[in-house]
C-alpha angles and dihedrals in degrees: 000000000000116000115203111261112268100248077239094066090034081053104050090037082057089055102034089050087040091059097039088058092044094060090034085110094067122092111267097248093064104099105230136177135060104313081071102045095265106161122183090235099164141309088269089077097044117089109188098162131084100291119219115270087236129072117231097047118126116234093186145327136194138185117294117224116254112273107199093219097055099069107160097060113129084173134025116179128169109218134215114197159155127276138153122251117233101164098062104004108246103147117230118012143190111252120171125192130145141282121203118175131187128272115252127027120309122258118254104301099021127276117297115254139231133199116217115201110190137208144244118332113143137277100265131087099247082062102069113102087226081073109031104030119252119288116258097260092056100038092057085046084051097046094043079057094052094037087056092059093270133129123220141201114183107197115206096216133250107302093025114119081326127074128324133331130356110246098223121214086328086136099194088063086039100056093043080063085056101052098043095054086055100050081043092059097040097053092042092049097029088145095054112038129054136231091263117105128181114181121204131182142186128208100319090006085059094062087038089059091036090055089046093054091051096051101035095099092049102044113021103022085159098067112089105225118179102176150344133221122195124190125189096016116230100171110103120210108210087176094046119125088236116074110193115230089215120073110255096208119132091214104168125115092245103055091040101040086054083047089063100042084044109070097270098111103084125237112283099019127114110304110238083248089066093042102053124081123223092252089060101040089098088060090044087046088045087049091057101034097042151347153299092285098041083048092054106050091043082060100039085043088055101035090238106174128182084252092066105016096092130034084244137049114284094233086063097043086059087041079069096064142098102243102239115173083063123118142173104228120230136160118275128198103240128065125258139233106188111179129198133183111211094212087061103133092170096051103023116215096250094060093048088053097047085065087051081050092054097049104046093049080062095059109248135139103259121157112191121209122196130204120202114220088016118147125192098274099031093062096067093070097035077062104058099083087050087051101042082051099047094046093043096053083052091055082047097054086244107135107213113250100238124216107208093130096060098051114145121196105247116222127233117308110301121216122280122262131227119242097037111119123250084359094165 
């Protein structure tokens, strides 16, 4: 005999059903829906119509609420636009991020732009700054640029607030994020920006600028990078000529846990849902209903640990995965600016440098700044004064003097300083 549906169950199949229309524009092979942090955030992020053949075009955008620690905003506008799946293969997806310009009008020729790549966030919509706002720490790295006569898009990166998965550190997709949003900008305020791009990253934002830097010749030759800046290093160089002594895993249960859920298991492997233990499944809900901080303190609550949180040790889970945060390194075009703090316990100092290493035994034009004190979030900031320098000598015609000859091997994390900002 039919009961009539609990308004609970008509509830989730309307959002369930919502969801899967929303993303029916993607290509079938795109996971969607909630296993892979799908929300339904607001029509804005939803692109039901045919999308453009061509990544970088912009599908809509609409004002951004005021954010107190970006200023110096005389315009705020959350996009929606085209890129190009790696990952899975889809073809051309929704990805949404930010554009701030400047108040006032832009100097002759537009206001130079950068591209901000952030770091890491989570794996769901809601997490996408877009949404949310940027955190402190990078909305006062976005306002010091715009302060300093540069405009700036932030792109949230493919699968967040916009179709399917997020690709997770996997820094080719990422950076194919980064370059589309800048196409995207540049085409939408062509008036007001020039043809001068500068791309910087921090954690996971460092291997996504990294990744666009490497790509962009490839595929997008039309936008006109001059140079790149990456804070807290995440790429790793297996055939680098600097081995760290200290292991570079990122064995917690957070990081590994938004890996899985990322795209880094391959096809055919254990789903997350089979490698999780049930003491672990709230991390993994948290994962795919909200963000990094929510994440922590379910773990810290229920004392999950990387030793319970899977059904396997967490040294084979990891075992199962592609291994990412791996390059090949090659020379690149533009100069380099590569920061470290060398109080940085998440991403320790000699794995950072064996990055710098990396890069300097291919030739390229690489200068390394250290901070001491440093930690992982504080050395975004330490950095600025370096970047602002570094982007403003290219603008000048003035090519950075690099210091890969007098590299010198850092020691373990040191410990933090008083006086740097946002130095947890």
């Amino acid at each position: 005999m039919f009961k009539t549906p609990s308004p609970k169950f008509v509830m989730a199949l309307a959002i369930v059903t919502g969801l899967a229309m929303a993303h029916a524009h993607a290509d079938s092979s795109l996971p969607v829906g909630p296993k892979v942090g799908d929300q339904d955030l607001s029509g804005f992020y939803r692109w039901s119509q045919a999308l453009p053949e061509s990544p970088g075009v912009v599908l809509r955008r609409e004002a951004m609420l005021a954010q107190p620690e970006i200023a110096s905003a005389g315009v705020a506008e959350r996009i929606l636009y085209t890129s190009t799946d790696l990952r899975w293969h889809a073809g051309i997806v929704p990805v949404s991020g930010t554009v701030y310009l400047p108040k006032g009008e832009p100097p002759a020729g537009g206001w130079p732009l950068v591209a901000w790549a952030h770091g890491t966030l989570g794996v769901s919509d809601s997490c996408a700054p877009s949404w949310t706002g940027h955190k402190p720490r990078d909305a006062t790295y976005i306002q010091r640029w715009l302060e300093n006569g540069f405009a700036v898009v932030a792109t949230d990166y493919q699968g967040l607030g916009g179709a399917g998965p997020h690709p997770y550190l996997i820094w080719e997709a990422e950076g194919r994020s980064v370059l589309d949003s800048v196409r995207a900008a540049l085409a939408a305020y062509r008036d007001k920006l020039a043809s001068k791009v500068f791309v910087t990253g921090q954690s996971q934002g460092s291997g996504a600028a990294m990744g666009a830097t490497v790509i962009a010749e490839s595929y997008a030759p039309d936008v006109p990078l001059i140079a790149t800046v990456a804070t807290g290093l995440v790429s790793t160089f297996p055939d680098g000529p600097y081995k760290p002594p200290q292991t570079t895993a990122i064995a917690s249960p957070i990081y590994t846990s938004l890996m899985l859920l990322g795209g880094s298991l391959p096809d055919g492997a254990p789903s997350a849902d089979d490698l999780v233990s049930d003491k672990g499944k709230p991390v993994l809900k948290a994962a795919r209903e909200s963000c990094t901080p929510d994440m922590r303190e379910i773990a810290r609550k229920d004392g999950i640990t990387a030793e319970n949180v899977y059904v396997e040790p967490i040294a084979d889970v990891m075992a199962r995965l592609t291994p990412i945060t791996d390059m090949k390194a090659v020379r690149l075009k533009v100069p380099m600016l590569l920061g470290t703090g060398l109080a940085d316990s998440t991403l320790v100092p000699t794995r950072q440098y064996a990055e710098v290493a990396a890069l300097c035994a291919a030739g390229n034009d690489v200068v390394w700044k250290t901070y001491p004190g440093a930690t992982h979030n504080g050395g975004l900031n330490a950095a600025f004064p370096d970047a602002l320098a570094f982007f403003r000598g290219m603008l000048a015609g003035q090519k950075p003097r690099g210091n890969c000859a007098g590299l010198a091997e850092p020691g373990a994390p040191g410990e933090p300083a008083k006086g740097i900002a946002f130095n947890d």
